[in-house]
DRENNU-217958 format. One record per residue (C-alpha): residue in one letter; residue number from 0; y negated, x, z negated. Coordinates in nm, 2 decimals, decimal comma, always signed. Layout:
BEGIN
  aa    i       Y       X       Z
   A  NUM       Y       X       Z
...
//
This chain:
BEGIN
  aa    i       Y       X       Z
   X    0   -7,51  +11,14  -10,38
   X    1   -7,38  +10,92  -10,09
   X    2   -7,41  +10,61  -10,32
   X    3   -7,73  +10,71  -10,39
   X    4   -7,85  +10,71  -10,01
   X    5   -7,67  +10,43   -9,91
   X    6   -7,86  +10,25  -10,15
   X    7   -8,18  +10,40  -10,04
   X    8   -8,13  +10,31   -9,68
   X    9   -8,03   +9,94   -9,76
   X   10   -8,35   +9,95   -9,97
   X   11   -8,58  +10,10   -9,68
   X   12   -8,41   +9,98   -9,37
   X   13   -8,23   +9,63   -9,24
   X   14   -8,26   +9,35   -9,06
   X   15   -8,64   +9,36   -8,92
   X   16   -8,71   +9,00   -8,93
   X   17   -9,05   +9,06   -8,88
   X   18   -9,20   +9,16   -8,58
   X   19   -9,52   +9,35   -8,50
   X   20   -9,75   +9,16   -8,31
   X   21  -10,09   +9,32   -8,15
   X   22  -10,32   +9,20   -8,45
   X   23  -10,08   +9,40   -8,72
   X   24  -10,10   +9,71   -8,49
   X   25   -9,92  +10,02   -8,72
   X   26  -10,14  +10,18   -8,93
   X   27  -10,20  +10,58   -8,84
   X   28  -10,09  +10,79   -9,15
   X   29  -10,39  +11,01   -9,21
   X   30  -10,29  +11,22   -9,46
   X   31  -10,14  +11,54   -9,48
   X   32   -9,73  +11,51   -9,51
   X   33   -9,55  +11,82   -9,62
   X   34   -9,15  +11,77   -9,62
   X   35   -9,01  +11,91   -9,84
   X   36   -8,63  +11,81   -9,83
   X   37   -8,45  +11,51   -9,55
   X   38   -8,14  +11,36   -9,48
   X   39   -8,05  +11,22   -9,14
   X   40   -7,91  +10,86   -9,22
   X   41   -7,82  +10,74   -8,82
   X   42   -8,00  +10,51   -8,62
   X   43   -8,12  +10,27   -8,93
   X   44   -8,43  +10,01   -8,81
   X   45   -8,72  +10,06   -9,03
   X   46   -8,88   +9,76   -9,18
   X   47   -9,25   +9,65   -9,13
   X   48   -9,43   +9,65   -9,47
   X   49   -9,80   +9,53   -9,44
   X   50   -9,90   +9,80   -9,73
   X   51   -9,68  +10,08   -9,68
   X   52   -9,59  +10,10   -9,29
   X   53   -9,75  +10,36   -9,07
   X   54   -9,70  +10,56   -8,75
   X   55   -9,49  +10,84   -8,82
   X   56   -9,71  +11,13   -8,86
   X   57   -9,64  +11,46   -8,60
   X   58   -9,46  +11,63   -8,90
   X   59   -9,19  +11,41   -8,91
   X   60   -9,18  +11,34   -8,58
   X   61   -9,11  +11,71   -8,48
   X   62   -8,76  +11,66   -8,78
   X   63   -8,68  +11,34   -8,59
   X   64   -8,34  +11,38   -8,35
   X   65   -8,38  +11,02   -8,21
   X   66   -8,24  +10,98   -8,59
   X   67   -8,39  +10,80   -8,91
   X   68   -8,48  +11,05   -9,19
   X   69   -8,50  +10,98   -9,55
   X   70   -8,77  +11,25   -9,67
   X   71   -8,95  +11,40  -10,01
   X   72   -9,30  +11,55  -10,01
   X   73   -9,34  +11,64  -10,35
   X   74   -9,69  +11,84  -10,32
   X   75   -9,81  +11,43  -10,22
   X   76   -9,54  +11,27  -10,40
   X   77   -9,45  +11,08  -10,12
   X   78   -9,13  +10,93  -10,08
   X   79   -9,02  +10,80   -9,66
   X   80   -8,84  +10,64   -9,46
   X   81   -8,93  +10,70   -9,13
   X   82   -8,76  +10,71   -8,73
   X   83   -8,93  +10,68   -8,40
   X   84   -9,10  +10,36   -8,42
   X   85   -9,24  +10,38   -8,77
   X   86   -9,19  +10,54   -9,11
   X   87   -9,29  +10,36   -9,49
   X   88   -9,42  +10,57   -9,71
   X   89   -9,43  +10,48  -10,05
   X   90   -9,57  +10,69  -10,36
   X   91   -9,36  +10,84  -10,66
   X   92   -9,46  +10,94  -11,00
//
């Protein structure tokens, strides 16, 4: 299980070589997020995807302990990666 979220985090999080300027402002998640299960995985940098970034929604924002969280929402099959700054949200069949 620890491989497995290692390799999730190195997928998800990294060097953030590319920074958000005002014209690529964050996107706000509107959509209803339901967490389901989380892991705490440190202080890991989220990186900026232009399809798949967002502000983190209030839900996970309330889980965060100035931490990054891996999360599931399966009702949304929704799979995250989210701290302070921003979360990526990407969709799971």
């Amino acid at each position: 299980m620890k491989a497995l979220l290692k390799i999730l985090s190195q997928f998800f999080s990294g060097q953030d070589n590319q920074i958000i300027t005002s014209e690529e402002l964050l996107k706000e998640y509107k959509w209803k997020v339901e967490i389901d299960k989380f892991v705490e995985i440190g202080s890991n940098r989220v990186n900026y995807s232009k399809d798949y970034s967002f502000q983190t929604p209030d839900e996970i924002l309330k889980l965060l302990n100035n931490n990054t969280l891996l999360w599931v929402d399966e009702r949304n099959n929704l799979l995250g990666f989210s701290n302070n700054e921003k979360s990526l949200n990407n969709p799971f069949a």
